[in-house]
Structures are given as C-alpha cells and as structure tokens.
The first five atom37 places (N, CA, C, CB, O) and aatype in JSON, in Angstrom:
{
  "aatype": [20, 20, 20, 20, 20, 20, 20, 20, 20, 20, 20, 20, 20, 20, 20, 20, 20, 20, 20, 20, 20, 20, 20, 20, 20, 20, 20, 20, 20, 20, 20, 20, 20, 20, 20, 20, 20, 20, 20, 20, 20, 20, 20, 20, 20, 20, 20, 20, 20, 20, 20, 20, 20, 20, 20, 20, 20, 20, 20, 20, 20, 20, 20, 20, 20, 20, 20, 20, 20, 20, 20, 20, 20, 20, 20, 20, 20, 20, 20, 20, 20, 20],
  "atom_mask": [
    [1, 1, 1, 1, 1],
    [1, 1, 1, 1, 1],
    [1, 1, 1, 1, 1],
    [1, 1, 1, 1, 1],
    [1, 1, 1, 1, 1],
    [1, 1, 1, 1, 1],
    [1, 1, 1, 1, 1],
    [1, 1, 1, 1, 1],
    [1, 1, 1, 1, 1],
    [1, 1, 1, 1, 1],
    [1, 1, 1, 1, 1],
    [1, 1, 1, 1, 1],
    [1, 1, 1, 1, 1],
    [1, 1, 1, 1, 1],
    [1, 1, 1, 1, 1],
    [1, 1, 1, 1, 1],
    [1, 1, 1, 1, 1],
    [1, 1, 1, 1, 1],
    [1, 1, 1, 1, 1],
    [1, 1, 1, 1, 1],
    [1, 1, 1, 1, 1],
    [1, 1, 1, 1, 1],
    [1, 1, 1, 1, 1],
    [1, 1, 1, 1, 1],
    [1, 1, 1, 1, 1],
    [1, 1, 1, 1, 1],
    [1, 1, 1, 1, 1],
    [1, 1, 1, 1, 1],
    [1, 1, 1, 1, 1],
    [1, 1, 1, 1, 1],
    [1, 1, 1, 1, 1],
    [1, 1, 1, 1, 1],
    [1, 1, 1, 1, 1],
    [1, 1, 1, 1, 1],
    [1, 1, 1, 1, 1],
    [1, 1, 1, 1, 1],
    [1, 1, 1, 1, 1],
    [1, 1, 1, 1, 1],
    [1, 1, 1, 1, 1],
    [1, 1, 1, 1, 1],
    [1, 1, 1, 1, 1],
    [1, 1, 1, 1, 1],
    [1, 1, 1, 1, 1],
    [1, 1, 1, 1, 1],
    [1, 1, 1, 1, 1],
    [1, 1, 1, 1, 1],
    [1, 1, 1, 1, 1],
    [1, 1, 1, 1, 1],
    [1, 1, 1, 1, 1],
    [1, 1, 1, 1, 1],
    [1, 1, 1, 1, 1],
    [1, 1, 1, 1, 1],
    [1, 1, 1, 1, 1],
    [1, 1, 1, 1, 1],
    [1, 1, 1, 1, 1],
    [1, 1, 1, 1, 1],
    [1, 1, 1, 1, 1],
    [1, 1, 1, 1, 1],
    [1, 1, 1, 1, 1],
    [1, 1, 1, 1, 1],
    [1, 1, 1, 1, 1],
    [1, 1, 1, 1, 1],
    [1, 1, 1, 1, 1],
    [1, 1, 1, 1, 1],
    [1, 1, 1, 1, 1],
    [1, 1, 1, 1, 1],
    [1, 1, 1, 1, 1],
    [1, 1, 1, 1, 1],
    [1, 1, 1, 1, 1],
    [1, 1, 1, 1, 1],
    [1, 1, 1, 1, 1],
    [1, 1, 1, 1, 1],
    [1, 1, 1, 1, 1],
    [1, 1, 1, 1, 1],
    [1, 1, 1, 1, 1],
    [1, 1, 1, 1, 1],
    [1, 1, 1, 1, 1],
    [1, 1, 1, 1, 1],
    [1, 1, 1, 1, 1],
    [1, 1, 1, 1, 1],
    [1, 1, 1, 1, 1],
    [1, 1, 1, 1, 1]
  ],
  "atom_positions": [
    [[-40.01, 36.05, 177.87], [-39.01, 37.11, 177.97], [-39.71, 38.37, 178.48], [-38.32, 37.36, 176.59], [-40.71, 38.94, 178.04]],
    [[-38.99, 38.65, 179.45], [-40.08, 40.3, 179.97], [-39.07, 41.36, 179.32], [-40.3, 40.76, 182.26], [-37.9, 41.3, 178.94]],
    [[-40.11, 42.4, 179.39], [-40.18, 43.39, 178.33], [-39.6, 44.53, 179.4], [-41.85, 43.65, 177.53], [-39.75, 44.79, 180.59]],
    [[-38.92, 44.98, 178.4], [-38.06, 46.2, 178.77], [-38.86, 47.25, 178.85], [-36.97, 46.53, 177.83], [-39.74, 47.4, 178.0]],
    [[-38.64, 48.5, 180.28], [-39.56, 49.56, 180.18], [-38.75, 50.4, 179.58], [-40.22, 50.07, 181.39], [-37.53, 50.4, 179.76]],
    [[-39.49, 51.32, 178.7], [-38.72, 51.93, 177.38], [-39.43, 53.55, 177.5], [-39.2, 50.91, 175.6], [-40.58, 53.64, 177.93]],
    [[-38.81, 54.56, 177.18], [-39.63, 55.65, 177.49], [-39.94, 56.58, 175.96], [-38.79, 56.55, 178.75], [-39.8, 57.76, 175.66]],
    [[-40.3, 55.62, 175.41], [-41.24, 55.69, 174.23], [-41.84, 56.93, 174.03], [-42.3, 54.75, 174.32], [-42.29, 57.17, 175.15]],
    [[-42.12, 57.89, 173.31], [-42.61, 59.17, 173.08], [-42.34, 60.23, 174.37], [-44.13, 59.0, 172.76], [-43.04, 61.22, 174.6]],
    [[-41.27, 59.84, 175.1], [-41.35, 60.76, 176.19], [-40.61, 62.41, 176.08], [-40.7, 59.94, 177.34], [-40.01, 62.94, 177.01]],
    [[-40.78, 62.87, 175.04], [-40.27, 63.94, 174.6], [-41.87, 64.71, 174.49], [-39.23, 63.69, 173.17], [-42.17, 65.88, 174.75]],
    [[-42.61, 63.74, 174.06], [-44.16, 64.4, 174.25], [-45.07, 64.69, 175.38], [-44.96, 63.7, 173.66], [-46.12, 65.34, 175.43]],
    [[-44.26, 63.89, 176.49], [-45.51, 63.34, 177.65], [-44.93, 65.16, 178.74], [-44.96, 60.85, 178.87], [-43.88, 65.8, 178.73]],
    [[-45.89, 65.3, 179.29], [-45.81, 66.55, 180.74], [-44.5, 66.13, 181.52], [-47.39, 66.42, 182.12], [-44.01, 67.02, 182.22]],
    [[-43.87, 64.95, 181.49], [-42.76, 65.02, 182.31], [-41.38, 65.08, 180.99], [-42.8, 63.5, 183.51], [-40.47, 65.84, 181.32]],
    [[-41.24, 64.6, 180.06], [-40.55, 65.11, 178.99], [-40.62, 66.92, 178.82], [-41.19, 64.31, 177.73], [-39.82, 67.83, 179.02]],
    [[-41.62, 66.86, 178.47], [-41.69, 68.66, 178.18], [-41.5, 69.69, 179.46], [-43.36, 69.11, 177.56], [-41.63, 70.9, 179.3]],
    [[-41.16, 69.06, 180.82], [-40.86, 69.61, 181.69], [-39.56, 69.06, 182.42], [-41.9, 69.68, 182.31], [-39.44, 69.3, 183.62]],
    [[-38.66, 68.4, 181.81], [-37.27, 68.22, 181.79], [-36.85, 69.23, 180.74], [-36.82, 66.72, 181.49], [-35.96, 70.07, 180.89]],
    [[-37.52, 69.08, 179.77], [-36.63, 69.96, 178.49], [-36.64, 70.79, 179.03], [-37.03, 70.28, 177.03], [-35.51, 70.88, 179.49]],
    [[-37.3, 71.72, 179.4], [-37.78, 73.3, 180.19], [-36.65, 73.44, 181.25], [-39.58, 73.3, 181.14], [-35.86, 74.37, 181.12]],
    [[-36.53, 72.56, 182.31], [-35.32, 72.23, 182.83], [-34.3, 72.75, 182.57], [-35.06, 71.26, 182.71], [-33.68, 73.66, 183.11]],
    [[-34.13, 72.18, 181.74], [-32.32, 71.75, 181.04], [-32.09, 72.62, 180.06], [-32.03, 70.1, 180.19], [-30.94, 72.72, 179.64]],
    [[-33.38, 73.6, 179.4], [-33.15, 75.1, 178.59], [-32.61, 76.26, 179.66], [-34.79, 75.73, 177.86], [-31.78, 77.13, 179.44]],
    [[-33.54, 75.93, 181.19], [-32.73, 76.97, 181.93], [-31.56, 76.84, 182.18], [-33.12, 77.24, 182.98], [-30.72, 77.69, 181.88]],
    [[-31.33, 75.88, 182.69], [-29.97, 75.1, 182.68], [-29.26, 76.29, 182.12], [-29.84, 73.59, 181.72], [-28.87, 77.28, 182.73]],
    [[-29.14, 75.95, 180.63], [-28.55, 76.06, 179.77], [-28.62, 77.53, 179.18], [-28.88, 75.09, 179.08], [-28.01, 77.69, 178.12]],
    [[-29.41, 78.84, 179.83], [-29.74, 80.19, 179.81], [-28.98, 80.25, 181.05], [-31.33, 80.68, 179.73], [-28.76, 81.45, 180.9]],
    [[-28.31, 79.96, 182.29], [-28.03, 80.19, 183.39], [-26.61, 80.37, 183.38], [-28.52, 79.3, 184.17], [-25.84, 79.56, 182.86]],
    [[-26.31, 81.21, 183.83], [-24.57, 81.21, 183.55], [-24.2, 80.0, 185.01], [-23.58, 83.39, 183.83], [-23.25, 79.23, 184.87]],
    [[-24.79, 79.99, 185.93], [-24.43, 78.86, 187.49], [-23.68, 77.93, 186.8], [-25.93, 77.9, 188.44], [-22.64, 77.62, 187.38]],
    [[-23.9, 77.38, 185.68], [-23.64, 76.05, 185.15], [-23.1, 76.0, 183.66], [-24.91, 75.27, 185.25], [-23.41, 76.77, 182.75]],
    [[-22.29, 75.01, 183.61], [-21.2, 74.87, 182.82], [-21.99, 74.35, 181.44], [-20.03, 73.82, 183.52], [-21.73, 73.15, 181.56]],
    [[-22.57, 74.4, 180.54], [-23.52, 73.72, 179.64], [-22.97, 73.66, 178.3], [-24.87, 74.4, 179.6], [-23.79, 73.8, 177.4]],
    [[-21.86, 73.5, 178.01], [-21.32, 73.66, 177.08], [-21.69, 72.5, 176.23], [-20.11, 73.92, 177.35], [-22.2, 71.53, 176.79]],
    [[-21.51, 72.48, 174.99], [-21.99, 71.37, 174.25], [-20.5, 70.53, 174.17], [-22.76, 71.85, 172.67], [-19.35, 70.93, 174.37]],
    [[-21.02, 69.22, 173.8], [-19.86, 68.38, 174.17], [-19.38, 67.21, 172.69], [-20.43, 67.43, 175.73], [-20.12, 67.16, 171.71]],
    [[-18.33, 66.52, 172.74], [-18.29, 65.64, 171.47], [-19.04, 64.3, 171.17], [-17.02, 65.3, 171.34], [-19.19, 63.26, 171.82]],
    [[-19.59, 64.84, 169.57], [-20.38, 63.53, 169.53], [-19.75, 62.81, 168.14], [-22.22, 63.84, 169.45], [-19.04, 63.34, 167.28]],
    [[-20.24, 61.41, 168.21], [-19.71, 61.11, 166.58], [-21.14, 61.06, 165.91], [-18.71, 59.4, 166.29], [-20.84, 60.97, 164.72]],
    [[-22.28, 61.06, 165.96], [-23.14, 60.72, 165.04], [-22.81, 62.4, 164.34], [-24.86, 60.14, 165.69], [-22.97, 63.54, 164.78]],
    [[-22.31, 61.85, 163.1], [-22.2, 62.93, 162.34], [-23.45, 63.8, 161.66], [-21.43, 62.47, 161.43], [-23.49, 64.98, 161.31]],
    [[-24.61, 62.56, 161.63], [-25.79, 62.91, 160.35], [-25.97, 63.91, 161.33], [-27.32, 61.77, 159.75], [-25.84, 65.07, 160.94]],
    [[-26.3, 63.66, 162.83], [-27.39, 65.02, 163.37], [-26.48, 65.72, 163.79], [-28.62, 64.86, 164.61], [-27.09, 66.65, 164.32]],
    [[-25.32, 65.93, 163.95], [-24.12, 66.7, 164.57], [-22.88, 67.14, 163.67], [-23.55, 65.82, 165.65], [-21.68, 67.01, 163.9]],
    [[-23.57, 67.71, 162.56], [-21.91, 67.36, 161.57], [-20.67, 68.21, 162.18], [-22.0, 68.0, 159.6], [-19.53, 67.98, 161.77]],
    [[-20.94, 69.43, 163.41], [-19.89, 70.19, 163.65], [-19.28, 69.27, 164.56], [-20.16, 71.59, 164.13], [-18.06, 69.43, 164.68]],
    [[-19.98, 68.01, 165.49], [-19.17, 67.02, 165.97], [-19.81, 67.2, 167.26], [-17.56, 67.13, 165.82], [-19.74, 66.36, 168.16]],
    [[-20.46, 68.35, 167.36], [-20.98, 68.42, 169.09], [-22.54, 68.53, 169.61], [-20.34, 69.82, 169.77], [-23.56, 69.09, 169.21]],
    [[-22.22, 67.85, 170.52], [-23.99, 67.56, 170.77], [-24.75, 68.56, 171.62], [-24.3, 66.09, 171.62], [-24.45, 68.73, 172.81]],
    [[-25.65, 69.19, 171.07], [-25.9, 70.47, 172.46], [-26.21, 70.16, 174.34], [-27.51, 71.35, 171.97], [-25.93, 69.09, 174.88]],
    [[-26.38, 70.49, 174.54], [-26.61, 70.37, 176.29], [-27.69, 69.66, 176.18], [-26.87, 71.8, 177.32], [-27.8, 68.44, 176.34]],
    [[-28.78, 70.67, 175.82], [-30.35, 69.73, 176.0], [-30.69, 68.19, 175.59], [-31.45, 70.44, 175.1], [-31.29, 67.23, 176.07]],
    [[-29.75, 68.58, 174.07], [-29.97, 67.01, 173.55], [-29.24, 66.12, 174.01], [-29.8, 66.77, 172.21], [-29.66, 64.96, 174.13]],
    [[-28.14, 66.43, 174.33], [-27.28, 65.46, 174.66], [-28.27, 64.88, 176.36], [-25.41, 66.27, 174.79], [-28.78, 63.77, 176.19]],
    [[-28.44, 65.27, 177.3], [-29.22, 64.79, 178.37], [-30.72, 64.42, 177.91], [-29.2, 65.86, 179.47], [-31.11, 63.36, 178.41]],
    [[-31.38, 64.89, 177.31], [-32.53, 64.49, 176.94], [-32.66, 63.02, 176.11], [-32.99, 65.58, 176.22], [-33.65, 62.32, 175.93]],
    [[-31.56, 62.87, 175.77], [-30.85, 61.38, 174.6], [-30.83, 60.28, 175.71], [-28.74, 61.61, 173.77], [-31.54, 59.28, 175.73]],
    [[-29.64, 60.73, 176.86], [-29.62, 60.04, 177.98], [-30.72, 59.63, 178.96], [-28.88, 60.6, 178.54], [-30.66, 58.66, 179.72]],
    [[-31.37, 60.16, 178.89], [-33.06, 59.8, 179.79], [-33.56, 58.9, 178.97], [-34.4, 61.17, 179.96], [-33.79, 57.82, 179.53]],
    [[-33.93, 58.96, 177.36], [-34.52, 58.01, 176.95], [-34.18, 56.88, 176.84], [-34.82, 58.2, 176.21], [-34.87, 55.89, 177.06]],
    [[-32.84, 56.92, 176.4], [-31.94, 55.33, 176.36], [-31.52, 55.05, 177.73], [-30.39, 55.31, 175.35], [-30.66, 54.18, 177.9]],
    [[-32.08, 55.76, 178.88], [-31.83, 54.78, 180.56], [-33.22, 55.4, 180.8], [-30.2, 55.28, 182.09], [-33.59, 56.5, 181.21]],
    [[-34.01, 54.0, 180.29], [-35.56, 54.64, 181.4], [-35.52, 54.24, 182.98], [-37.31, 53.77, 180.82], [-36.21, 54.7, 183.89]],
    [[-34.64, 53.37, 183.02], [-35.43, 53.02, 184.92], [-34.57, 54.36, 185.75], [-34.68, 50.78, 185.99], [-34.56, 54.47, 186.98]],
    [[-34.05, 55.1, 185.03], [-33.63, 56.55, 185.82], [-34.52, 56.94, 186.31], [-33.14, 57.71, 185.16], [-35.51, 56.71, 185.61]],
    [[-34.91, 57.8, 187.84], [-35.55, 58.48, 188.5], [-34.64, 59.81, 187.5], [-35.5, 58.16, 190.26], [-33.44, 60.08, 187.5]],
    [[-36.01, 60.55, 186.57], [-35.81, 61.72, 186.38], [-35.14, 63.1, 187.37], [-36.88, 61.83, 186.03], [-34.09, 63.7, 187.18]],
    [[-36.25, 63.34, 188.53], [-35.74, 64.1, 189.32], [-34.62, 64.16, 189.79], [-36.23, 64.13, 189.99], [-34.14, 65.29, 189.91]],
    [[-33.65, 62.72, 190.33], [-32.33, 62.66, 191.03], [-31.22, 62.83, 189.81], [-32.15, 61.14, 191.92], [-30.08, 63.26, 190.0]],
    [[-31.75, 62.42, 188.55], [-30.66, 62.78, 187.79], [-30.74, 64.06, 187.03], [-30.42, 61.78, 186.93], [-29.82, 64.25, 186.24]],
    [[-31.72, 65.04, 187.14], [-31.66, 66.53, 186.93], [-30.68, 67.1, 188.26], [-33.38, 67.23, 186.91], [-29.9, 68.01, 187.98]],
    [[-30.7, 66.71, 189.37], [-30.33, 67.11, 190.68], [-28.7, 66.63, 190.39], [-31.3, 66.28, 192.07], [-27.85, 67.52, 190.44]],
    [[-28.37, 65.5, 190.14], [-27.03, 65.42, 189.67], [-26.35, 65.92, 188.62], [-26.82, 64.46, 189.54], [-25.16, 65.81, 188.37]],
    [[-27.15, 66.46, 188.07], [-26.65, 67.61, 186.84], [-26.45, 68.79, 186.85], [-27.31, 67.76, 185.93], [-25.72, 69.47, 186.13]],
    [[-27.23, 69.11, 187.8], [-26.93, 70.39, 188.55], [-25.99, 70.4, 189.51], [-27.98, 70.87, 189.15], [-25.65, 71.56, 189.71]],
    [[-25.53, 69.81, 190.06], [-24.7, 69.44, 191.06], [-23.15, 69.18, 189.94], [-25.46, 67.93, 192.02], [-22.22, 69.98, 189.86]],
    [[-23.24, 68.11, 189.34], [-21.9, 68.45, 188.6], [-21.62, 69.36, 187.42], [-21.44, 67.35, 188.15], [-20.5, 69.34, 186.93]],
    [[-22.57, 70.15, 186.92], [-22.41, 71.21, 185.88], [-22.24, 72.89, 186.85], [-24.03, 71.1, 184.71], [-21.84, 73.89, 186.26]],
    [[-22.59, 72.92, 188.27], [-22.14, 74.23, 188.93], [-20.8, 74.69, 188.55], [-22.15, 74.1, 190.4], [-19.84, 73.93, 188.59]],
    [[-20.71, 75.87, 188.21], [-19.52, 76.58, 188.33], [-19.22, 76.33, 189.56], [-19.54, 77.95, 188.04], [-20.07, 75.63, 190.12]],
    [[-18.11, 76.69, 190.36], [-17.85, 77.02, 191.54], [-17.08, 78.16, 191.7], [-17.37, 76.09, 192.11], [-16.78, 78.56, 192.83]]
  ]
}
C-alpha cells in the first residue's frame, strides 16, 4: 500500500510559518474579504466560526498534494473586494 504524502508538522516548517504570515496580512488588509466563516467543531470554535487563518491553514494540511503558492494566489483572487 503506498503511503500518503501528509504535511505533518507543517505549521512548524519555513514554508508553514510563511503562509501563516501570508494569510495574517491577508487578513490586516482591508483588499480582501476575510471574514471568519461557519464551523461545527464546537470544542475549538464554540462561537461556531472559524477564523480566516485557521480556517485556510486547516485546508493546506488536510490537502497536501496542493501547490501552496497557486492556492494562496486563488485566495487572493476570490477574497478581493471589488
């Protein structure tokens, strides 16, 4: 059975800690819509909503064969105000 590539501690590694950095400006930038959005995991969310950062930073780890860069670029692209 081949093994799934998994992005295992990547909240620690230079390309984790430079998405987060990312997605804080993001989220300091008025350009873009960053509003926090609905979640059900209640334990870490009891007001129900998941913040911007975490909520995309969640999504990178549970889809590793994502090219990081194109999907920061599509986030920016659909979170622009216009």
């Amino acid at each position: 059975m081949p093994l799934l590539k998994t992005r295992k501690g990547f909240l620690e590694t230079p390309e984790g800690v430079e998405v987060k950095q990312k997605l804080q400006q993001m989220e300091g930038n008025s350009l873009y819509n960053t509003s926090s959005s609905y979640s059900t995991n209640i334990a870490l969310y009891p007001d129900g909503l998941i913040p911007f950062v975490d909520k995309h930073m969640n999504y990178l780890i549970s889809h590793p064969m994502l090219e990081v860069g194109q999907y920061l670029a599509n986030i920016r692209l659909i979170t622009r105000i216009r």
